[in-house]
N, C-alpha and C positions, 0 to 999 in steps of 0.2 A: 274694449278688452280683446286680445287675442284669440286666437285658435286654442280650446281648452285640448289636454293633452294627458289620459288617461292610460296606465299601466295593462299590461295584458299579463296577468297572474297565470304563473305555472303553476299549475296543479294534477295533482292524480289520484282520482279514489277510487278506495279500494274497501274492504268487509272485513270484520272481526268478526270470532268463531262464534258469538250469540246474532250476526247477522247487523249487527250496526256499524253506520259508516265510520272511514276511518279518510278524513283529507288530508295530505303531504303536499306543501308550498317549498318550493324551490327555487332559486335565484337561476338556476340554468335547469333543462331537462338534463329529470335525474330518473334511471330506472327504479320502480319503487313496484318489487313482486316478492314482496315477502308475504308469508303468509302464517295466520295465525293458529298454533297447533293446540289449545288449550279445549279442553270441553269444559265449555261454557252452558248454563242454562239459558233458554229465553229471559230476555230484561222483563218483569213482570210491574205492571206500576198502577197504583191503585188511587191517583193522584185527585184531589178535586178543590175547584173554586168555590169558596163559598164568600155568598153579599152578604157587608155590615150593614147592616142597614140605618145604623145613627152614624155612623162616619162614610156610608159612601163608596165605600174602596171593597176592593175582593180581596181576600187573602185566601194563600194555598196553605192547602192542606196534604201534607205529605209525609205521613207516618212511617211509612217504609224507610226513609233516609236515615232512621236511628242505627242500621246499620252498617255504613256506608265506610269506607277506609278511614283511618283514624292515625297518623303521623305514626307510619312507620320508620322502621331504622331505614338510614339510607340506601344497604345493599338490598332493600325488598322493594324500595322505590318504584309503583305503577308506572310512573311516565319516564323511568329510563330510558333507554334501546333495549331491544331483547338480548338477550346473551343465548349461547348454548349451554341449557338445560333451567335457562330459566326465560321462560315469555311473559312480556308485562304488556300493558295497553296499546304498546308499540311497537308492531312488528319487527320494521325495520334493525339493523345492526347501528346504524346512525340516522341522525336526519338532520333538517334545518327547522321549520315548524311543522308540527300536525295538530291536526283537529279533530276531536272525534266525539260523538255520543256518550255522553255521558251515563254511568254502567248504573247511576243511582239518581235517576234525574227528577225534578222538582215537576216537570213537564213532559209528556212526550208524545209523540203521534199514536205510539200503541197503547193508551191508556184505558184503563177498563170503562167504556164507556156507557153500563150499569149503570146509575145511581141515581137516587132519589129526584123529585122535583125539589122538594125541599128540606131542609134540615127537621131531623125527628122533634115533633113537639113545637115546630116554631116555623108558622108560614110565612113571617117576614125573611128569612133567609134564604134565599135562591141557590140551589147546585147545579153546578156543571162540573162534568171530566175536565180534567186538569190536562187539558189537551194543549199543544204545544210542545217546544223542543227544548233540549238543556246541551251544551256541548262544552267541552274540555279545550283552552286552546294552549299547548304550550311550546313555548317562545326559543326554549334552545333545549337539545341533545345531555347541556353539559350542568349537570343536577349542583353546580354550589357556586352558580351564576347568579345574575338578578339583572332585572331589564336595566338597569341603571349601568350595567357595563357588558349590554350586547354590540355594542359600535353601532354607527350607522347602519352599513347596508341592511344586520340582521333584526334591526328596531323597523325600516322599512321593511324588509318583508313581510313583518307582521300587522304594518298599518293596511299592506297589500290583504292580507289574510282577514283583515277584520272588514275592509272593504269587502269582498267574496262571501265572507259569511253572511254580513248584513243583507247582501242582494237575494242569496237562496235561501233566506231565514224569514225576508219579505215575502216571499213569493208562495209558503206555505197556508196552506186553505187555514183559516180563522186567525192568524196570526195580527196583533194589532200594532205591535212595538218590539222593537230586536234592542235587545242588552247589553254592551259591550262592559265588562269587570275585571278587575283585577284585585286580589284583595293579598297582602304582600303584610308577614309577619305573624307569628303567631298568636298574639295578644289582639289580632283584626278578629280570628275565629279561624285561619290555617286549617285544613287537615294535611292536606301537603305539603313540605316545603320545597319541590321540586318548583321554580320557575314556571307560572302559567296562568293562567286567568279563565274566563267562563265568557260563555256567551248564551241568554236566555231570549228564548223567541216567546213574549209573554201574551195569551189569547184575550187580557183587556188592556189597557193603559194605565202602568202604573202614577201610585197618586200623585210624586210631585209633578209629571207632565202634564196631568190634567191642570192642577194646581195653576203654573205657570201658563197656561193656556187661556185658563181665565185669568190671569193677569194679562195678560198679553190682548185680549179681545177687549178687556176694559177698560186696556189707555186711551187715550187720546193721544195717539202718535206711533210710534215704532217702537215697542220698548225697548227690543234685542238691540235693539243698532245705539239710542240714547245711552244705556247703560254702557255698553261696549265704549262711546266715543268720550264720556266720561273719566272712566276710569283709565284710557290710553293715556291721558293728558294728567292723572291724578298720581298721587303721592304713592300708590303701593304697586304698582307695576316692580315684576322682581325678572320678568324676562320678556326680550322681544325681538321679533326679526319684520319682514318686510310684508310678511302674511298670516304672523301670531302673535297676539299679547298675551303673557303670563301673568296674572293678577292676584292680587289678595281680595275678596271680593268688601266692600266699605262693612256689611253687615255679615261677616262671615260668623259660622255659628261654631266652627272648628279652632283650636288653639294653631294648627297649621292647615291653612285649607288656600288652593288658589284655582282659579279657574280660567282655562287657557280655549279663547275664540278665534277663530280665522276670522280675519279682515271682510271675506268676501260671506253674503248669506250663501250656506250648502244647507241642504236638509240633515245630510249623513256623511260618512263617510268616505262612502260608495261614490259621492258624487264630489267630494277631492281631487283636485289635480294633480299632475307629477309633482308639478312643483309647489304645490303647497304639502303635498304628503310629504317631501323632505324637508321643508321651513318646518312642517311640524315635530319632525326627528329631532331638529336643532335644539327647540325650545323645549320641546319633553324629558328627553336625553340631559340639556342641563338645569330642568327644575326638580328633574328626581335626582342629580347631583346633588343639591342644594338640602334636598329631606336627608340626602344620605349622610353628609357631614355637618349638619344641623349640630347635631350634640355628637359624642364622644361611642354612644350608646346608637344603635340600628333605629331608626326610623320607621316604625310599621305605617302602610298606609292604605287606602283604598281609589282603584284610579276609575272613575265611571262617565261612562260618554254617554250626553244625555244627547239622542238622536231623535230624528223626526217621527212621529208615528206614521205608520205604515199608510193609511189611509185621511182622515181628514185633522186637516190642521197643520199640513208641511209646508204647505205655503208661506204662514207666519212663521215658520220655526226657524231658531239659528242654532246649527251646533254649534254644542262646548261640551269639554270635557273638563270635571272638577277631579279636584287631588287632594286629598284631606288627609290629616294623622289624628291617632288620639293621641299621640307623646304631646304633652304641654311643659314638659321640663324635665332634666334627668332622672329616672327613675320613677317619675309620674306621669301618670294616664289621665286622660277627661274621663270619666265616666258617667255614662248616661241616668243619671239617679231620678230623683223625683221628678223635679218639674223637668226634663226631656220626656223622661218616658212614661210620666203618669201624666204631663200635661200636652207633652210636645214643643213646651216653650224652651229656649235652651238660654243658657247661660254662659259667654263666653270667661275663659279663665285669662285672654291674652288682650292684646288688642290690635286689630286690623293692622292697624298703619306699622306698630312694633313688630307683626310678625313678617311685616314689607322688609322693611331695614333688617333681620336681622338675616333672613335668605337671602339680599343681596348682598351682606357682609360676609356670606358664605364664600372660603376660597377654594375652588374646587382644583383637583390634585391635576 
């Protein structure tokens, strides 16, 4: 292999009026000295992990989010540009992307870190401050857009931005796995509809990483690469270029779900090439075509990059990033009913290979 050949992101941060950051990504330097005139309170967060202890996993505990913004009209829109006489999350008068702290976060450095050893009444449950980070990242300036028709260069930027985040999101004291999200439609759970996704700096490893870790430790062979070599060769590939496969996955649990690998093993992101961050523009750019003219009717979906954990186990890991809808046909939803969500076993409404055929039947405009 060649000389690898990594972007050098422009960026400039800067403080909102309660004191959290605020990052602008830019394709050329751009002066970015706005400043924010709001009085704001200190972000107050009361957040905490607590262990299941029959299932294993940590779940946050974040009561304060009940009042967090809730789909406002669009001229009150947070993640506009500011205008005169009205300042939202975004200083700036325009931008390309920014990123910023998020004002009602699930996680965050200032968290009250009070709390109990363990849950009242029950000393099988273990507390800790719901320490970690939550940030806001959103993708364009222009509120009745959707990543599915930012073009190139501004769908790169943003791979560049998620790049950058993942590195300073790693490098934060207890930090164990960075989140890359996007959650697109308001039938996902929306409160915004402004263009933008999240990024969660999470202080254990969420469950399905573990999950797939212990898969991964208990094959006898390479899973990531078997699977991957599979399915390049198999019936449901719906997109591909010379450094990414778009797939429906054989056992997918979503009525539309596909899950797009680079060729090469990277842990992250962060550790993508020029040129694979633009192969992956190609194939993302036209398999969110594909959700979008699927049916007749908007395509909600969820985009999640499942990335390396920050410390042990990056060596085995291969990014992917999965892309799932709950639309399973006009007008109707999957919904998570009994057995998902009282057993966790799911029940698919479609089938793998039909939902292959019928995104590559898709004609995009």
């Amino acid at each position: 292999m060649g000389l690898l050949t990594f972007t050098i992101v422009i960026s400039t941060t800067r403080h909102l009026a309660d004191g959290r950051e605020i990052v602008y990504f830019d394709a050329v330097p751009t002066p970015r000295e706005a400043v924010d005139p709001r009085e704001l309170p200190p972000v107050a967060t009361a957040s905490q992990v607590r262990w299941d202890p029959l299932l294993g996993e940590w779940v946050v505990i974040a009561a304060h989010r009940q009042t967090r913004t809730f789909l406002p009209p669009a001229d009150q829109c947070p993640l506009c540009p500011s205008t005169p006489g009205r300042a939202t999350e975004v200083p700036e008068a325009d931008y390309e992307v920014a990123v910023f702290e998020n004002r009602f976060p699930s996680l965050s450095t200032e968290v009250d870190r009070d709390v109990p050893v363990h849950a009242e009444g029950n000393p099988l449950v273990t507390l800790r401050p719901g320490e970690g980070r939550c940030e806001v990242i959103v993708f364009t300036s222009d509120h009745d857009r959707s990543f599915a028709d930012l073009g190139r260069d501004r769908a790169r930027l943003v791979v560049d931005a998620w790049a950058h985040r993942t590195q300073a999101l790693s490098a934060l004291p207890g930090v164990e796995q960075v989140y890359l999200f996007e959650n697109h439609g308001e039938e996902i759970g929306v409160t915004l509809s402004h263009p933008h996704g999240q990024v969660y700096a999470y202080p254990f490893l969420a469950p399905r990483v573990q999950r797939i870790l212990g898969q991964v430790g208990a094959y006898e062979g390479d899973l990531f690469a078997d699977v991957l070599a599979a399915e390049r060769s198999g019936p449901r590939v719906v997109a591909a270029n010379d450094h990414w496969t778009a797939f429906v996955p054989a056992a997918a649990r979503w009525p539309y779900e596909l899950q797009l690998f680079p060729h090469r093993r990277v842990p992250d992101v962060a550790a993508l090439t020029d040129e694979e961050r633009d192969a992956f523009v190609e194939v993302y750019l036209d398999v969110l075509g594909r959700f979008a003219h699927r049916f007749d009717e908007p395509m909600n979906y969820i985009s999640s990059w499942n990335q390396a954990p920050v410390h042990a186990g990056r060596e085995e890991w291969w990014l992917h990033l999965q892309l799932f809808s709950f639309r399973r046909a006009p007008g109707k939803l999957k919904y998570l009913a009994g057995s998902e969500s009282g057993m966790g076993a799911f029940v698919s409404d479609t089938s793998p290979e039909g939902a292959a055929e019928a995104l590559r039947a898709v004609v995009l405009p």
